[in-house]
C-alpha positions as CSV (number, residue, x, y, z in Angstrom):
1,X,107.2,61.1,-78.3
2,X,107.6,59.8,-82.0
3,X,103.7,60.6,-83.0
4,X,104.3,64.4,-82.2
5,X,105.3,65.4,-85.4
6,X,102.1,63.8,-87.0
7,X,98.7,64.4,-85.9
8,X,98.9,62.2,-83.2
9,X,98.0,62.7,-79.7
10,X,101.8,61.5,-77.8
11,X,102.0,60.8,-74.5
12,X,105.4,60.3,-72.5
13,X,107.0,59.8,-68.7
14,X,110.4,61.5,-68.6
15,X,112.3,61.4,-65.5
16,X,115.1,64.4,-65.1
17,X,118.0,63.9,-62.4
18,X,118.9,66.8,-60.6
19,X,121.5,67.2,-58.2
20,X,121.0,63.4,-57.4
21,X,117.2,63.8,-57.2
22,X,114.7,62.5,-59.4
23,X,112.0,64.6,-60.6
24,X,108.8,63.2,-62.9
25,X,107.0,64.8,-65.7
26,X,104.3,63.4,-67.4
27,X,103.9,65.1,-71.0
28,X,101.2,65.2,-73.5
29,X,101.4,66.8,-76.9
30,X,97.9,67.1,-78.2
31,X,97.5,68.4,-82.2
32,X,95.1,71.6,-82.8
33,X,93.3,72.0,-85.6
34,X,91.7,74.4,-87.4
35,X,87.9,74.4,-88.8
36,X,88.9,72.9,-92.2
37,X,90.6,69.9,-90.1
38,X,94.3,71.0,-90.4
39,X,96.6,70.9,-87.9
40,X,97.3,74.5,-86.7
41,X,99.7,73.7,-83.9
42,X,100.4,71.8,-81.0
43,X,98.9,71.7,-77.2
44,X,102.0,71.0,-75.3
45,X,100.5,69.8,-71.5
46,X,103.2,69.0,-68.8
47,X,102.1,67.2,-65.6
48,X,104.7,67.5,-62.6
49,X,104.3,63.7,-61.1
50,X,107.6,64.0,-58.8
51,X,104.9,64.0,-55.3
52,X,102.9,61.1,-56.6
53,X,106.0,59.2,-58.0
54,X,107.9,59.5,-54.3
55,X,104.8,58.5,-52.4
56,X,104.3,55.7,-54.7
57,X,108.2,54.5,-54.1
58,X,107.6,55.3,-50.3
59,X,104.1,53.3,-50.1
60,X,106.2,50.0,-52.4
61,X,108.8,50.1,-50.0
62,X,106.7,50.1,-46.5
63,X,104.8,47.3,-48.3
64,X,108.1,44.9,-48.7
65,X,108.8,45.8,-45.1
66,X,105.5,44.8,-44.1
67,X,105.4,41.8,-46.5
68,X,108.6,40.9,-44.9
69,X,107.5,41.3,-41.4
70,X,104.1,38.9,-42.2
71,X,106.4,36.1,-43.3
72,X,108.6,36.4,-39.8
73,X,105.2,36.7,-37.6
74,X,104.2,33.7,-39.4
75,X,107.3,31.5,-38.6
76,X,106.9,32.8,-34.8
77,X,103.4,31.6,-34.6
78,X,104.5,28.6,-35.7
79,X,107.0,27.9,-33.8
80,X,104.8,28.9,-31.0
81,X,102.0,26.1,-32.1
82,X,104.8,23.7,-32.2
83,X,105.5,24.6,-28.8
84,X,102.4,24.7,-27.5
85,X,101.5,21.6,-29.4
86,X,104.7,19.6,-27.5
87,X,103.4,21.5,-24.2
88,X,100.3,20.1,-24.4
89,X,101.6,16.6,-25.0
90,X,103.9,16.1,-22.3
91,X,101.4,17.2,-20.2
92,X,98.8,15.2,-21.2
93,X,101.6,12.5,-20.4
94,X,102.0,13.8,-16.8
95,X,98.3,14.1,-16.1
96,X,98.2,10.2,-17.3
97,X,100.6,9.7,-14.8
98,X,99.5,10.8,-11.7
99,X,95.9,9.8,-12.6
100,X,97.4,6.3,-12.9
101,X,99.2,6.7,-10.0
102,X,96.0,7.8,-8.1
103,X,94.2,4.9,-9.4
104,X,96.4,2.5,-8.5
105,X,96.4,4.0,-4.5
106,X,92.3,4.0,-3.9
């Protein structure tokens, strides 16, 4: 908030803790000014973000679980192609077998 004692438009976040909760502001101090272009006073606009802040926290964290529970559904599936993969091979090595073995009968 350093411009708001020029004629600058300020913009700042400011976070207040109270009794161990966060709350969120958003304030703006705009400069008013008068028809011969001097400032008159000052627009002082504060925005109560606490709502949007939480759900953003909420949505990041549900997105690391879900992040985290990709990455394990990816090592399942590929364990389970390395199983089916070692399936499929021994029993492509049985069917050899008995279709050897039936050959070798007639």
């Amino acid at each position: 908030m350093d411009g708001w004692m020029k004629n600058e438009v300020t913009h700042s976040d400011l976070r207040i803790r109270n009794e161990g909760r966060d709350s969120y502001y958003q304030v703006n101090i705009l400069p008013i000014m008068n028809n011969k272009a001097e400032t008159s006073g000052k627009l002082v606009v504060v925005s109560d973000e606490t709502t949007i802040r939480r759900s953003e926290m909420k949505l990041k964290d549900r997105n690391e679980q879900l992040q985290s529970e990709i990455r394990k559904n990816e090592k399942l599936i590929a364990d389970l192609d390395a199983f089916a993969h070692t399936v499929a091979h021994d029993l492509k090595n049985m069917l050899g077998k008995v279709e050897k073995r039936e050959r070798t009968r007639n």
